[in-house]
KOLFI-793340 format. One record per residue (C-alpha): residue number from 1; chain; z, y, x. Coordinates in Angstrom, 3 decimals, decimal comma. Layout:
residues N
> pos  unit  c3  c2  c1
> NUM  A  Z  Y  X
...
END
This chain:
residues 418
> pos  unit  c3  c2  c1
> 1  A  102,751  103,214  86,729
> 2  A  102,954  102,806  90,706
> 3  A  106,055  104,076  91,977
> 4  A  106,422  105,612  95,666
> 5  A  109,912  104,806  96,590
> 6  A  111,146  102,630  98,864
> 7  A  113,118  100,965  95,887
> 8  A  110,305  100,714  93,833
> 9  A  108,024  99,419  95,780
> 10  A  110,224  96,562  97,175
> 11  A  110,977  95,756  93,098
> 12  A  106,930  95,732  92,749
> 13  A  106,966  93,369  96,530
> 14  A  109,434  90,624  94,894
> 15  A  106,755  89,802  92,048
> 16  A  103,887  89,383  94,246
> 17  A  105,098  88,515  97,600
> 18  A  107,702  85,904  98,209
> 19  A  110,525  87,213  98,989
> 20  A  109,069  90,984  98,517
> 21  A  108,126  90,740  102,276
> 22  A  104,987  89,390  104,393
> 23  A  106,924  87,965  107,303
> 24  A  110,491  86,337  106,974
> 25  A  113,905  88,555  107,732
> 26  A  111,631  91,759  107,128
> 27  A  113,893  92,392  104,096
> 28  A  116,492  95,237  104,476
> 29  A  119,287  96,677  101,955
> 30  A  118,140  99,646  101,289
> 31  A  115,088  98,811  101,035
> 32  A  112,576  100,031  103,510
> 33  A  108,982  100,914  102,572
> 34  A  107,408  102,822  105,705
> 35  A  104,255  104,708  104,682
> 36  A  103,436  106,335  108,498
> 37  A  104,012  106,774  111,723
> 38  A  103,723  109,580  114,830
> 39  A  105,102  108,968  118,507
> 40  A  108,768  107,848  118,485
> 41  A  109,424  108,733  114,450
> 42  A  108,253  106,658  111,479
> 43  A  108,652  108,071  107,659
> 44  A  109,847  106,303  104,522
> 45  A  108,374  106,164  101,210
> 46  A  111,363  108,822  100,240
> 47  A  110,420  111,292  102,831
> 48  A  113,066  110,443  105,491
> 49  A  111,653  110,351  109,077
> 50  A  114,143  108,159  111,480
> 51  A  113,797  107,668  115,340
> 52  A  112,343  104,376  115,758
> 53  A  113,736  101,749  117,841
> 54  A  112,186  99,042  116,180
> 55  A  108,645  99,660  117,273
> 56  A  106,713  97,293  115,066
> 57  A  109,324  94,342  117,297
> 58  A  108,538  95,882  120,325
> 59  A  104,662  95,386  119,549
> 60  A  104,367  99,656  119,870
> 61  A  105,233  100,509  123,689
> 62  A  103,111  103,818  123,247
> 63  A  104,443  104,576  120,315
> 64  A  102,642  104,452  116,484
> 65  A  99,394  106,176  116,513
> 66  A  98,668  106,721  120,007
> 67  A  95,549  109,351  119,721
> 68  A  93,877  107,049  122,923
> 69  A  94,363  103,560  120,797
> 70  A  93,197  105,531  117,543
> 71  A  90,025  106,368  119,249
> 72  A  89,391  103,648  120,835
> 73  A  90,223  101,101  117,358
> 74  A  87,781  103,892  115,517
> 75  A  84,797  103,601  118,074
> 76  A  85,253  99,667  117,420
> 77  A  85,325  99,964  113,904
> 78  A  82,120  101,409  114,003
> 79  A  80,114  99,268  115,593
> 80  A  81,372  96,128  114,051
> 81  A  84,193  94,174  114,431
> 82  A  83,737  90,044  114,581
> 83  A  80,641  88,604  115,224
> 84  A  81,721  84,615  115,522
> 85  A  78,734  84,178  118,635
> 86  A  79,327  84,296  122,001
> 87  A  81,324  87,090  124,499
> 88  A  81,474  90,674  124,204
> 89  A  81,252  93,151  126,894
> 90  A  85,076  94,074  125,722
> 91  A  86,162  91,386  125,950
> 92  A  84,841  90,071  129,395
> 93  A  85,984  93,476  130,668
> 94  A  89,628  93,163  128,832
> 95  A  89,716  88,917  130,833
> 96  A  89,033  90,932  133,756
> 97  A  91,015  93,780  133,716
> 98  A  94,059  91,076  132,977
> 99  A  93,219  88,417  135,674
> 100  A  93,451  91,490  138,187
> 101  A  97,269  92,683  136,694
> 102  A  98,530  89,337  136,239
> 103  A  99,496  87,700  139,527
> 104  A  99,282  83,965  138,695
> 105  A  95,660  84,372  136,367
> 106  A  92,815  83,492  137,216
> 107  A  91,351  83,092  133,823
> 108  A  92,031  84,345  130,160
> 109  A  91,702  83,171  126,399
> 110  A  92,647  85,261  123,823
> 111  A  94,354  84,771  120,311
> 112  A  95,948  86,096  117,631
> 113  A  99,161  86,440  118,485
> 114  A  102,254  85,332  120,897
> 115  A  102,909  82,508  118,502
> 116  A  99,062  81,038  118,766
> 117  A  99,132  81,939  122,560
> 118  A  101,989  79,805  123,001
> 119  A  100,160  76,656  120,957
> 120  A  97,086  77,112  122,729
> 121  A  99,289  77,013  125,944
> 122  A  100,822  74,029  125,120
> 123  A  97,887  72,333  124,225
> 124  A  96,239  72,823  127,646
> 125  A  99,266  71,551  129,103
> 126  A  99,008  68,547  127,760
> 127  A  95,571  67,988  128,240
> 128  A  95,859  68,918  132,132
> 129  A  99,120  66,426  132,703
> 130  A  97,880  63,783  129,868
> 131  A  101,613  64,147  129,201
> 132  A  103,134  65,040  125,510
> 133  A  106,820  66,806  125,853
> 134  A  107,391  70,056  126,009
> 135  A  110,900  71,079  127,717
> 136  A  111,928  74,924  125,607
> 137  A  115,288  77,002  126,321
> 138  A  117,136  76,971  123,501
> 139  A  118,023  80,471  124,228
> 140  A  114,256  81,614  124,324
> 141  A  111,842  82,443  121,476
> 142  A  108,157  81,335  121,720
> 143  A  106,995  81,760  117,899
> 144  A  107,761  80,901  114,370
> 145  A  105,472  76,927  115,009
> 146  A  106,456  74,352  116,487
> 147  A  105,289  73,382  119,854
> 148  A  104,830  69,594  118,623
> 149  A  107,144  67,175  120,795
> 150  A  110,011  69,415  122,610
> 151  A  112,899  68,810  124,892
> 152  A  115,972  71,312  124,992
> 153  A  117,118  72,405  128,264
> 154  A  119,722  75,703  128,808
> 155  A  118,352  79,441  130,222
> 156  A  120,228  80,115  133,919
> 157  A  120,957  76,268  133,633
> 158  A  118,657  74,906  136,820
> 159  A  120,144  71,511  136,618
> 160  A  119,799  70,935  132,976
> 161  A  116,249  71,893  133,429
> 162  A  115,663  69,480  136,090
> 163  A  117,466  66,774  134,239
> 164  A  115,131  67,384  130,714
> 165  A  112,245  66,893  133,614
> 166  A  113,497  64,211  135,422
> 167  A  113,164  61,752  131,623
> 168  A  109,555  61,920  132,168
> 169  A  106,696  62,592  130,168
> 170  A  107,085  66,477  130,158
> 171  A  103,308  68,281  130,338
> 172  A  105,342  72,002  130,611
> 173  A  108,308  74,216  131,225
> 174  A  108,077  77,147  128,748
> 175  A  110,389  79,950  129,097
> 176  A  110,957  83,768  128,505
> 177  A  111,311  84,987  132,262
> 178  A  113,975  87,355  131,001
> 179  A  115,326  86,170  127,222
> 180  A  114,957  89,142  125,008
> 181  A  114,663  87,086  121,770
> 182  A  118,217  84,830  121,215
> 183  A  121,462  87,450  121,805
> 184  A  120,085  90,457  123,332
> 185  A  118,840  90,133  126,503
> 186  A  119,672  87,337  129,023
> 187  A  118,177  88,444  132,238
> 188  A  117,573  85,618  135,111
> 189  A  120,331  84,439  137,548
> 190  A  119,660  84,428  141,074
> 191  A  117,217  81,613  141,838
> 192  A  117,045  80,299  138,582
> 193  A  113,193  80,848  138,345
> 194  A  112,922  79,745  142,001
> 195  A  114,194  76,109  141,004
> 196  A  112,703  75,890  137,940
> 197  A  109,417  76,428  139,460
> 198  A  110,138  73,530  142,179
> 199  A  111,244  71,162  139,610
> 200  A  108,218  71,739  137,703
> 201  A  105,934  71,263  141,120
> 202  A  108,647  68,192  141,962
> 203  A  108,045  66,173  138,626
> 204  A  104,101  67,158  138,546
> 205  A  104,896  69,504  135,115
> 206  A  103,371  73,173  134,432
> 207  A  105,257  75,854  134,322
> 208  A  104,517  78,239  131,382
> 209  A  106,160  82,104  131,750
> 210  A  105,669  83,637  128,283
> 211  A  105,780  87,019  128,696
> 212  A  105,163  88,398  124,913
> 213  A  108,186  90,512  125,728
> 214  A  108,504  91,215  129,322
> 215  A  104,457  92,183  129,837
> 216  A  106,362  95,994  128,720
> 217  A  108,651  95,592  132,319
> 218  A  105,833  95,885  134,705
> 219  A  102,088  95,571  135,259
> 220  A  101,729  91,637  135,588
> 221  A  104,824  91,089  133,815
> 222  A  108,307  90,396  134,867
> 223  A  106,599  87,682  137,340
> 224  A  105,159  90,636  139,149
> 225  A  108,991  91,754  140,141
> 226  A  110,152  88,125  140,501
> 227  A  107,880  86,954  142,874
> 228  A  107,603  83,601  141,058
> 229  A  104,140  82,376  140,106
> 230  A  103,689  80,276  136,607
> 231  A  100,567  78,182  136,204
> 232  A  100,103  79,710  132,490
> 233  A  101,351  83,150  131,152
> 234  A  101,391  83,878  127,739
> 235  A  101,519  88,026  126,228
> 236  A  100,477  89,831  123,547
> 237  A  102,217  91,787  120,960
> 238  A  102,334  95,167  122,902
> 239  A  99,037  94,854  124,698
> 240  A  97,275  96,263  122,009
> 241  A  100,003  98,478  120,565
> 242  A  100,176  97,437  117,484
> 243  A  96,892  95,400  116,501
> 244  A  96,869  91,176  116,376
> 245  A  96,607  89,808  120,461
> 246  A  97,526  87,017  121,871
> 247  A  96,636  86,253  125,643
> 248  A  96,496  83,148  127,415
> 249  A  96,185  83,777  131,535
> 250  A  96,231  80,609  134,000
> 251  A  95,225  79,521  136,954
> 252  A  91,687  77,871  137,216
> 253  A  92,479  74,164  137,019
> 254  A  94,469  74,041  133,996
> 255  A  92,290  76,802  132,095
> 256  A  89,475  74,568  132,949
> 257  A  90,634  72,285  130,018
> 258  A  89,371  74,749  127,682
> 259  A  85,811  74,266  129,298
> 260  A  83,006  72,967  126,400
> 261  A  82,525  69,284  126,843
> 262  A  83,395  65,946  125,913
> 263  A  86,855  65,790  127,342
> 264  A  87,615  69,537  126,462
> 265  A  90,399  71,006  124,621
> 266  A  89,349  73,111  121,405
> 267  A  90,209  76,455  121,156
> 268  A  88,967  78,273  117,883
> 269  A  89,704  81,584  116,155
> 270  A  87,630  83,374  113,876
> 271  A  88,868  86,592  115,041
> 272  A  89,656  85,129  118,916
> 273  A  88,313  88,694  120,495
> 274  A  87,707  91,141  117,711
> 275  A  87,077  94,394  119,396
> 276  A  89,145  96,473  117,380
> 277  A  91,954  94,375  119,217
> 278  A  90,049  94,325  122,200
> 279  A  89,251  98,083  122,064
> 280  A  92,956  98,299  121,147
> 281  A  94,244  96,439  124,289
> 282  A  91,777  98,148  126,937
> 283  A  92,976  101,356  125,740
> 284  A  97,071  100,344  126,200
> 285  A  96,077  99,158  129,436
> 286  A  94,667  102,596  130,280
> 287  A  97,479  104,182  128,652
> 288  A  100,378  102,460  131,165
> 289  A  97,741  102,295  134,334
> 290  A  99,037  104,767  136,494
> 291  A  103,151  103,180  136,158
> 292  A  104,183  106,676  134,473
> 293  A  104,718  105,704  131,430
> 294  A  106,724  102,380  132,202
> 295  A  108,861  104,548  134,981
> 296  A  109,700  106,970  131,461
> 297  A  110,421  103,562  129,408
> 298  A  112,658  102,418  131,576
> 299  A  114,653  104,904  132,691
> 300  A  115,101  106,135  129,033
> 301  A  116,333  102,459  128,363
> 302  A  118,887  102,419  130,934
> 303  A  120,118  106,186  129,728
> 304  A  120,810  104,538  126,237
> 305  A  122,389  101,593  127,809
> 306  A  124,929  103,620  129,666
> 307  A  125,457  106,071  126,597
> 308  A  126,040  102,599  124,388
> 309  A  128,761  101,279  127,066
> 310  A  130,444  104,699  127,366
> 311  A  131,051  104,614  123,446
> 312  A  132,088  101,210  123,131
> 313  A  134,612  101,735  125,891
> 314  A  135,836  104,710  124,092
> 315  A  135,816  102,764  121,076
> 316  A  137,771  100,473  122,300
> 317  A  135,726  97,460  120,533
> 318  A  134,637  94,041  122,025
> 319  A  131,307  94,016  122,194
> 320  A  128,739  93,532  124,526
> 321  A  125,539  96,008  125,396
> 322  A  122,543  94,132  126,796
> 323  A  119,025  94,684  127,633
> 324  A  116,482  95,418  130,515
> 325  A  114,037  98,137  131,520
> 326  A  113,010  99,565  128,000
> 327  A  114,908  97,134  125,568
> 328  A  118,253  97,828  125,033
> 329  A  121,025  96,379  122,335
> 330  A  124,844  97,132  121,001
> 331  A  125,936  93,846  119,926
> 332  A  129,553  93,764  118,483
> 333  A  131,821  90,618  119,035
> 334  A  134,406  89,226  117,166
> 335  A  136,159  88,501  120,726
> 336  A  135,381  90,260  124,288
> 337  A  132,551  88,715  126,708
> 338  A  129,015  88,459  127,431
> 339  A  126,283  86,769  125,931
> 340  A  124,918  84,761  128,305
> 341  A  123,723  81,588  126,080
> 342  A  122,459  80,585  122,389
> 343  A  126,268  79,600  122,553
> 344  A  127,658  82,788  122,444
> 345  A  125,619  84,121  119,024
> 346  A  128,586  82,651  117,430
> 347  A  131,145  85,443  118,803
> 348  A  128,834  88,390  117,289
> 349  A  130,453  90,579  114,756
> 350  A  127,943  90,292  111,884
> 351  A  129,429  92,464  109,693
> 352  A  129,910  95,180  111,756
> 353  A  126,110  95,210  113,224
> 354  A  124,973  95,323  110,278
> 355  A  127,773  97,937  109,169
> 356  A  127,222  100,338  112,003
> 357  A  122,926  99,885  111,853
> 358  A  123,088  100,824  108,198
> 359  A  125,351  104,082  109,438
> 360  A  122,279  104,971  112,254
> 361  A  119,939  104,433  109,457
> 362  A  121,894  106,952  107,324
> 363  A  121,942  109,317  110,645
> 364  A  118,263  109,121  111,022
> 365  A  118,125  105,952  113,109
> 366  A  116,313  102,787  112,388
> 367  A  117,294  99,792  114,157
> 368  A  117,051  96,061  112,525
> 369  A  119,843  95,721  110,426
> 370  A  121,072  92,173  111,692
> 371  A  120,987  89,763  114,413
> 372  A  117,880  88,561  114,047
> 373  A  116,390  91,545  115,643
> 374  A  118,969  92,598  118,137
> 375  A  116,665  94,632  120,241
> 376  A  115,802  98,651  119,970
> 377  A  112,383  99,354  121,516
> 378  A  112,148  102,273  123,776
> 379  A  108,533  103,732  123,593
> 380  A  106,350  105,860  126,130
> 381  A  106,465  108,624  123,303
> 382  A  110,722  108,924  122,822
> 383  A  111,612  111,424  124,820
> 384  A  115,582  112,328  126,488
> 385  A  116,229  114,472  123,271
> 386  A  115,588  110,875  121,183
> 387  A  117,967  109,649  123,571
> 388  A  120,966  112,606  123,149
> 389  A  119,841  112,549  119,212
> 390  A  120,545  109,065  119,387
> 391  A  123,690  108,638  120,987
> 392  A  125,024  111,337  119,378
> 393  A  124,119  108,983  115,723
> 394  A  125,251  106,155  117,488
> 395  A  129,264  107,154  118,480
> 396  A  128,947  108,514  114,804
> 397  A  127,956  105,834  113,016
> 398  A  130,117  102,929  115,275
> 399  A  133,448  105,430  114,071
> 400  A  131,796  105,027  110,534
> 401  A  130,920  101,160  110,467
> 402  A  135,040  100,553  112,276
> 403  A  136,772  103,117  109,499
> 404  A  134,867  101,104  106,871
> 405  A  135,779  97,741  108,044
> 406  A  139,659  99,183  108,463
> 407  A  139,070  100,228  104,942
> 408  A  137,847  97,024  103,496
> 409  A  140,693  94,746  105,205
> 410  A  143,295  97,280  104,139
> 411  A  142,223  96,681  99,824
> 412  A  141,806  93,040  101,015
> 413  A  145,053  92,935  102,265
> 414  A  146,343  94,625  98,905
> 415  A  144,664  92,436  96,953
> 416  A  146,532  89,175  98,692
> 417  A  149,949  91,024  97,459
> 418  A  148,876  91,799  94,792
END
C-alpha cells in the first residue's frame, strides 16, 4: 500500500531512486516530502505548512504558484508544447524582451538550465578566441559539469585573475558578479569587476557574468547596478519561476558563433524553447516589470539580515550573516570573521547550522539543513509578518540548537571521566 508520509515516501524513494532523491544533497533528516505549494508557504506530506526560504534554490522569486505563471504555463499547455522546427512567436518575443533588459545582449539562446547555459557559454567562447582554458573562481558556482579545461583564479582577487590570464590560452573569464553559491554571499570589492573586465579586454579573453543568481537583484542583472558590461551573460533558474530555463545573452560577434554553417558551433536541445518555459518566463518578466516587486524583495531581505545580526549579537555566537538584496544567510563559525573566500568554509560551525535549521524547521521554518545550501530565498509573495514570524523562530531556535550543543559536550565531557 502507498503511504503519504514524508517517512514513507522517502523509504519507498531509496528503492527506486538512488539515494531516495532526484538531484544530489536533496536528502534531509527528517525526511521531507513536499506535496504543494501557495505564495511564501509550502506543505509536507504530514500536513505541516513552513515559511519557505528555500524557494525551489532561489528558482521561485514570485513565490510557488503564482496565479499569472499558472495561467500563462496552462494557455501553453494547451496549444502544444515542443515542436523540434523552427522559432516560436514566444520565444522570439521572450529573445527580445531579454536583449532590451540585459545591458550587454544583443542576442539570446536558450537552454535548459544555468548548468547547460554555462556549457553552451563556454563553448562559444572558445570558438570566438580559438582558445581552450577557461579561468573559474573557486569561490563561484556555475553548475554540477564541468566546463572542460579550467584555470582557478580567487573572487575580489584582481591580480590572481590577471595572472591565470596572463599564462595564455584562456577563451573566458566566468564569474558570479556577486558569489551567492560558495559561503553565503561574497559581494564584489570596489573595482574588482572593473579590472577584471580590462584584463579580459588586455589579454584578448571574454568575459562571461553568470547571473543564474543575481538576474533576482535588478532588471539586467547585477551588471545593470555595476555598470560593467560582460560579452556573455548567463541566467535562468528564476526567470521562469520555477519551470527548466537557461539563457544565454551576448553581444553580436561572439553569439554569431552559434550561426548555421560550416564553421558554426552546435547548439541543440530538444526542449531548447518549449513554451510552457517560455510562457513561464514572459509571464515572470511581467510579474517584476514595473521594479515593485524587487523593491519588496529586497527590502524584506535586508529586514531579515538586520533581525539575524541583532540575534547573533545577543547570542553572543561567532558567526557571520551574509547576503544581498533578497538572499540572505546565518552562517555559524567555529571562530569569529567573515567569509570572504572558498577559504573560509572551513571556519563554519556545521553542527550547529544544521542544529539550529532543524530547530526553524520544527518552528515552522524551512531552510536547507546544511552548507550546501546556505542561502534563504526571499520571494515577492513573503510578506513583513513572514519576516517578524521568522525572526521570532529564528532567536528561538539559535537558543535551542546552542542549549543542545551545551548539552551534548556536557555528557561528552562525562563520558571522558567516566
Amino acid at each position: 500500500m502507498k503511504v503519504s508520509t514524508s517517512a514513507g515516501i522517502a523509504i519507498e524513494a531509496e528503492a527506486v531512486i538512488p539515494d531516495g532523491v532526484t538531484s544530489s544533497r536533496r536528502a534531509v533528516e527528517p525526511p521531507l516530502s513536499i506535496v504543494s505549494g501557495s505564495g511564501a508557504r509550502v506543505t509536507d506530506a504530514d500536513g505541516n505548512v513552513f515559511i519557505d526560504y528555500v524557494g525551489g534554490a532561489g528558482a521561485v522569486p514570485l513565490g510557488h504558484a503564482h496565479p499569472g505563471v499558472a495561467e500563462a504555463v496552462a494557455r501553453a499547455l494547451r496549444d502544444g508544447t515542443t515542436f523540434g522546427l523552427g522559432v516560436t512567436r514566444e520565444e522570439v518575443e521572450l529573445a527580445a524582451r531579454l536583449v532590451e533588459e540585459f545591458p550587454s545582449a544583443d542576442m539570446v539562446t536558450f537552454a535548459n538550465s544555468g548548468t547547460e547555459a554555462n556549457l553552451v557559454a563556454a563553448r562559444i567562447a572558445r570558438a570566438t578566441t580559438g582558445r581552450d582554458t577557461i579561468v573559474t573562481l573557486a569561490e563561484c558556482y556555475h553548475g554540477h559539469e564541468r566546463l572542460g579545461t579550467t584555470r582557478q583564479a580567487r573572487y575580489n582577487d584582481p591580480d590572481s585573475v590577471t595572472a591565470a590570464l596572463a599564462t595564455g590560452g584562456v577563451a573566458a573569464v566566468i564569474l558570479e558578479p556577486v558569489a551567492h553559491n560558495c559561503c553565503g554571499t561574497i559581494e564584489p570589492a570596489y573595482g574588482f569587476l572593473e579590472a577584471v573586465r580590462e584584463s579580459c579586454d588586455t589579454h584578448g579573453a571574454l568575459l562571461i557574468f553568470d547571473e543564474v543568481m543575481s538576474w533576482r537583484h535588478a532588471a539586467g542583472g547585477y551588471q545593470a547596478l555595476a555598470g560593467v558590461r560582460p560579452d556573455i551573460t548567463t541566467t535562468g533558474k528564476g526567470l521562469a519561476n520555477g519551470l527548466p530555463i537557461g539563457v544565454v545573452a551576448g553581444r553580436r560577434k561572439p553569439m554569431s558563433a552559434l550561426v548555421s554553417g560550416p564553421r558554426a558551433t552546435m547548439h541543440f536541445g530538444t526542449f531548447n524553447g518549449n513554451r510552457a518555459s517560455v510562457a513561464a518566463a514572459l509571464a515572470t518578466l511581467r510579474a517584476f516589470e514595473d521594479g515593485t516587486a524587487r523593491a519588496r524583495m529586497n527590502s524584506l531581505g535586508e529586514d531579515l539580515r538586520e533581525g539575524l545580526r541583532a540575534l547573533v549579537q545577543d547570542a553572543g555566537i561567532a558567526a557571520a550573516v551574509t547576503g544581498y538584496g533578497s538572499v540572505f544567510s546565518l552562517v555559524p563559525l567555529v571562530e569569529a570573521g567573515e567569509l570572504r573566500s572558498v577559504r573560509d568554509v572551513a571556519r563554519i560551525d556545521d553542527g550547529l547550522l544544521a542544529g539550529y535549521r532543524l530547530e526553524l524547521r520544527k518552528r515552522g521554518v524551512l531552510e536547507k539543513p546544511d552548507r550546501d545550501g546556505l542561502r534563504g530565498h526571499v520571494s515577492a509573495a513573503h510578506t513583513p509578518a513572514h519576516v517578524e514570524l521568522s525572526l521570532s523562530a529564528a532567536r528561538s531556535a539559535l537558543r535551542a540548537a546552542l542549549d543542545a550543543r551545551s548539552i551534548q559536550h556536557g555528557l561528552g565531557a562525562a563520558e571522558a571521566t567516566d
